[in-house]
C-alpha positions as CSV (number, residue, x, y, z in Angstrom):
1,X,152.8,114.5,134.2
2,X,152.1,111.0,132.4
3,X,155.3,108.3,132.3
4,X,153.6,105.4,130.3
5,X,155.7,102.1,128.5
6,X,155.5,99.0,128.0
7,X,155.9,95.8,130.5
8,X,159.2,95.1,131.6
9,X,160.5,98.5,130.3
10,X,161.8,100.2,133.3
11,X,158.4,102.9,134.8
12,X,159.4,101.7,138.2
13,X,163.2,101.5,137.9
14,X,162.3,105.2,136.3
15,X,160.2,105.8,139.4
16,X,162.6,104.8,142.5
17,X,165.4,106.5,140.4
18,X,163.4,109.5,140.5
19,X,162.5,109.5,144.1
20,X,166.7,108.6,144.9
21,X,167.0,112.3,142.9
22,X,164.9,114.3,144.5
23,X,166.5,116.9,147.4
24,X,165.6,117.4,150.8
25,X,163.1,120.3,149.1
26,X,161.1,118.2,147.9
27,X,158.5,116.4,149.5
28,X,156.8,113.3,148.0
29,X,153.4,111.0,148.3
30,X,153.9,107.6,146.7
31,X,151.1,105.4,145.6
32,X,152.0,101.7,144.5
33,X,148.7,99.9,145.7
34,X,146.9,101.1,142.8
35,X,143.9,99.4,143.3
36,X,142.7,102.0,145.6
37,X,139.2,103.8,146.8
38,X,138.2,107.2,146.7
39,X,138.2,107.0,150.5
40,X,141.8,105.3,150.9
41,X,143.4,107.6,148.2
42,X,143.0,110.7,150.6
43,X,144.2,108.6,153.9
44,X,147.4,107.1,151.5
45,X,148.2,110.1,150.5
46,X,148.4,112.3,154.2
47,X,149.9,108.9,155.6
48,X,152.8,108.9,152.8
49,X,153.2,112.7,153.7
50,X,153.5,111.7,157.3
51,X,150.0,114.0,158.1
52,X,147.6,112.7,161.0
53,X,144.7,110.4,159.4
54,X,142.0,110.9,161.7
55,X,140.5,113.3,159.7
56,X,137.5,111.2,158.5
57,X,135.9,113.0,156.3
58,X,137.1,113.7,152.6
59,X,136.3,117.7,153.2
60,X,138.2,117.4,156.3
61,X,141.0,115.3,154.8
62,X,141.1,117.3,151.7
63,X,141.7,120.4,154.1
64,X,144.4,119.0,155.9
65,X,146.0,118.5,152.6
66,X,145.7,122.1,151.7
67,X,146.9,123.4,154.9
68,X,149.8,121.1,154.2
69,X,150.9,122.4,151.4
70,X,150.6,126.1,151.7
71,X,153.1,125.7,154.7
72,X,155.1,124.2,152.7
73,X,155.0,126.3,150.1
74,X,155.8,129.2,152.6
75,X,159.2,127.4,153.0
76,X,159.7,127.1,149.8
77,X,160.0,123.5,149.2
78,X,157.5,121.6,147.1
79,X,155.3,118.5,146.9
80,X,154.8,115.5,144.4
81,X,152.3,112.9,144.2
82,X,153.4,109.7,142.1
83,X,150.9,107.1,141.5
84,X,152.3,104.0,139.8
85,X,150.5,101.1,137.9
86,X,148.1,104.1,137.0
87,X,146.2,102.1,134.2
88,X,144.1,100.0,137.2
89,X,143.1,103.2,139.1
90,X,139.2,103.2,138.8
91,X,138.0,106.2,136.8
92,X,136.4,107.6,140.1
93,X,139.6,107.7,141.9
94,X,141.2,109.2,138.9
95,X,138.7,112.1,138.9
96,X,139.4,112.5,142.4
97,X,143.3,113.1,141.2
98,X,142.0,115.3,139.0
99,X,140.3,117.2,142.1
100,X,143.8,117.1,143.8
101,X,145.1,119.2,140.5
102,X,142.7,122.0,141.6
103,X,145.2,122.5,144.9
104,X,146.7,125.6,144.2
105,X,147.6,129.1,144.5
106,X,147.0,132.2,141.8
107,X,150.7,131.9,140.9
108,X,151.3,128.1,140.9
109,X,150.4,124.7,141.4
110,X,151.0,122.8,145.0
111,X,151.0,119.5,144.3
112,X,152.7,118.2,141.2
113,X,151.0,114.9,140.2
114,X,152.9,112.0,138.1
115,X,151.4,109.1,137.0
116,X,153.0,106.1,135.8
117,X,151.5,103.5,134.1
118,X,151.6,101.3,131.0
119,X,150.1,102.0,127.7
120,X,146.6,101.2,128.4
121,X,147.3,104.4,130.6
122,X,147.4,106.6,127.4
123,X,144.3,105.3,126.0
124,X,142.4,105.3,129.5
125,X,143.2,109.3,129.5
126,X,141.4,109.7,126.0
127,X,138.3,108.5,127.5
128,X,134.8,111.1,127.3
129,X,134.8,110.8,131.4
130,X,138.4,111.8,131.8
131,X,138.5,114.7,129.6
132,X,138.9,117.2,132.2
133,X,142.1,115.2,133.4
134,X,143.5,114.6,130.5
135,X,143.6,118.3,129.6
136,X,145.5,118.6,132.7
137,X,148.2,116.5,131.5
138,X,151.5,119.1,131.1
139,X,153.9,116.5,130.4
140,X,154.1,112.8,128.6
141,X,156.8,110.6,128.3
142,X,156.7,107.2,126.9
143,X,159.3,104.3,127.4
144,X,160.0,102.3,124.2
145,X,162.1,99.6,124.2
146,X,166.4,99.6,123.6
147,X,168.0,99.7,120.4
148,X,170.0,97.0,119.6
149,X,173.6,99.1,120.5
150,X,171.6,100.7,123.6
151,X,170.8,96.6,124.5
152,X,174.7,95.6,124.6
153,X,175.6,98.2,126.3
154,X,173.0,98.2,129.0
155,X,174.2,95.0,129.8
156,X,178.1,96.1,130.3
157,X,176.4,98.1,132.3
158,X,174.7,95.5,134.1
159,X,178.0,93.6,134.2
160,X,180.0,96.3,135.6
161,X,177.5,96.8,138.3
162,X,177.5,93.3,139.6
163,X,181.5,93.8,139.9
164,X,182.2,91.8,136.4
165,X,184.9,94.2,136.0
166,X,185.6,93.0,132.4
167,X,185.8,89.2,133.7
168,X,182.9,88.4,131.7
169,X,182.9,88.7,128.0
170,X,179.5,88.3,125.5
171,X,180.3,87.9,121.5
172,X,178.7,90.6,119.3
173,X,176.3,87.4,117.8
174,X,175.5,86.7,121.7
175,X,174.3,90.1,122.0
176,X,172.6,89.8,118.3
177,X,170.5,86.8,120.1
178,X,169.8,88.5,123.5
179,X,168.2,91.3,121.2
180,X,166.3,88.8,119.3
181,X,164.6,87.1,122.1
182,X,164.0,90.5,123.6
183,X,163.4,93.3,121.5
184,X,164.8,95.6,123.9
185,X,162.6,94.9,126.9
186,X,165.0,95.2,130.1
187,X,163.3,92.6,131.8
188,X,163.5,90.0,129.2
189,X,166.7,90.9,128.7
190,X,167.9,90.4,132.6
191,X,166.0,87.3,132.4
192,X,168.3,85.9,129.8
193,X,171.0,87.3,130.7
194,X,171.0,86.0,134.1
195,X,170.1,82.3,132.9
196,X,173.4,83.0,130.4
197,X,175.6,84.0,133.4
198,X,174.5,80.5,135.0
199,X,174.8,78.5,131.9
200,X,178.7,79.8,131.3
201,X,179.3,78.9,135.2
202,X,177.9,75.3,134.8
203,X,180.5,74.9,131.7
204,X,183.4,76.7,133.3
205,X,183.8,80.0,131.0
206,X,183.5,83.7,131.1
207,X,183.0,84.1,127.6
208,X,179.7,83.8,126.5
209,X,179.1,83.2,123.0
210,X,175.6,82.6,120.5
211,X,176.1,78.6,121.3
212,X,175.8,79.2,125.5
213,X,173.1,81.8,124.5
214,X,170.9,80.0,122.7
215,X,171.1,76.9,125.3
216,X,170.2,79.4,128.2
217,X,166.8,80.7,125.8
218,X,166.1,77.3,125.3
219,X,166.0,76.3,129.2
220,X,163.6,79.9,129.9
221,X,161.3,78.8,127.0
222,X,161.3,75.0,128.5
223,X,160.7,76.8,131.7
224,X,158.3,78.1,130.6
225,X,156.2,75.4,129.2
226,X,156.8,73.4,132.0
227,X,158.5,70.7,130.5
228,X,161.9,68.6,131.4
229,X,164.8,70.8,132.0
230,X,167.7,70.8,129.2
231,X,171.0,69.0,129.8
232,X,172.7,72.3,131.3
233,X,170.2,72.8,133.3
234,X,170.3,70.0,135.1
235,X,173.9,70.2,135.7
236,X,173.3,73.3,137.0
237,X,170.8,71.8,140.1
238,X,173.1,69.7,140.8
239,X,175.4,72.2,141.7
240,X,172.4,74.0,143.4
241,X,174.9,75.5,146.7
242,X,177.3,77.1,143.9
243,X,174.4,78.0,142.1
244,X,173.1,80.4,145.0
245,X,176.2,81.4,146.2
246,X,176.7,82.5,142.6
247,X,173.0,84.3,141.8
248,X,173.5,86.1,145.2
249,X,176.6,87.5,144.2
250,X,175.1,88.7,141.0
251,X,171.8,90.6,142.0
252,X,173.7,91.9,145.2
C-alpha cells in the first residue's frame, strides 16, 4: 500500500491515527528514520517487532523474520510494516522492501507493507529499477489538500479540541483568508490559526474577524523574512508569561 501527499497535508497525523486503530491482533514495525541501510532496515525492523538482533547476517535476519511471522500467523493475528518519509529511502533499500513482499504463504501474504511518503514517492515508484515494486503496489491513496467548507470546519474542529467550546468565534471572511494563505494545507492552516488565536488574546477578543486575520499573516510572512515584528506582535512579547500560559493551553 502507497499513502503519498503533499507537505503539511496530514501522512503522519494519517500514520499515528492508524497505528492508535489498530487491535491487539495486529502487530506492527514502524520505520521513521528513513534514511536507512540495507543492513539497518532488517535490524529496525526485528527491533520494532521486539525480535532478538543478534542475528548478523541478512539470511539469518531474514529468517528470524520468517519464523516470526508464520507463528504469528498460526495465531491468527497479522503483521504490518509502515515506512514513513518513503520518498528518501535509497532504491537499494527499497528493493530490499520489495524482497520483504516475497514473505508469504500459498494462501496469503505475512507482512503487509505501507509506505508513506510525499509525492516524489509516486514518481520514484515509476522508475525502470523499481518496476518489480511498483507492480506490487495493491493500494494508493493520495492526500490533497481541504476544500474551502472542509478548511472551516477542520478548524471548529480544532477549536473544539483545544476546549474552545464555542468561546471562540472566526467570521466566514476570516475563514475566506485562512483558505487563501493556505490552500487547504493543515499545517499552514494551524500555523495561522495559532498566530490568530494569539493576535485576538493581545487585543482582548474571542471573535476573530478578516482585520485580526490578516494582521496575524502579516506577522508569519515578517517572520518569515526576518524582519521587525508588527505592532501586535510586539505587544504580544511583552506579555510573553500570558503568552505561554496561553499556547500551552492550546496545543495541550
Amino acid at each position: 500500500m502507497v499513502l503519498t501527499g503533499d507537505i503539511g497535508t496530514g501522512k503522519t497525523t494519517v500514520c499515528r491515527a492508524l497505528l492508535g486503530k489498530l487491535g491487539p491482533r495486529v502487530r506492527t514495525a514502524v520505520i521513521f528514520n528513513s534514511l536507512v541501510s540495507e543492513g539497518d532496515l532488517l535490524k529496525s525492523i526485528l527491533l520494532d517487532f521486539g525480535l532478538p538482533t543478534t542475528p548478523v547476517s541478512k539470511k539469518d535476519r531474514m529468517d528470524c523474520l520468517n519464523k516470526f511471522l508464520i507463528q504469528l500467523l498460526s495465531q491468527g493475528e497479522n503483521a504490518a510494516l509502515i515506512i514513513d518519509e518513503a520518498q528518501n529511502v535509497p532504491v537499494s533499500v527499497l528493493e530490499q522492501i520489495r524482497m520483504l513482499s516475497n514473505l508469504e504463504t500459498e494462501k496469503e501474504k505475512m507482512l503487509q507493507i505501507i509506505l508513506i511518503g510525499q509525492l516524489e514517492l509516486g514518481q520514484k515508484l515509476q522508475s525502470p529499477r523499481l518496476k518489480q515494486l511498483n507492480q506490487r503496489v495493491a493500494i494508493r491513496c493520495c492526500l490533497r489538500p481541504l476544500t474551502r467548507p472542509e478548511t472551516g470546519l477542520y478548524v471548529k474542529h480544532r477549536l473544539r479540541v483545544a476546549g474552545a467550546c464555542g468561546g471562540i468565534h472566526f467570521s466566514a471572511s476570516a475563514f475566506d483568508e485562512i483558505y487563501r494563505f493556505s490552500r487547504g494545507v493543515p499545517r499552514l492552516t494551524n500555523l495561522l490559526c495559532h498566530r490568530t488565536l494569539l493576535a485576538g488574546f493581545v487585543e482582548g477578543t474571542n471573535h476573530i474577524n478578516n482585520k485580526i486575520l490578516r494582521k496575524a499573516r502579516a506577522s508569519l510572512l515578517e517572520d518569515e523574512k526576518g524582519l521587525a515584528p508588527i505592532p501586535f506582535w510586539s505587544s504580544l512579547r511583552k506579555a510573553l508569561p500570558l503568552y505561554i500560559v496561553f499556547l500551552i493551553l492550546l496545543t495541550s
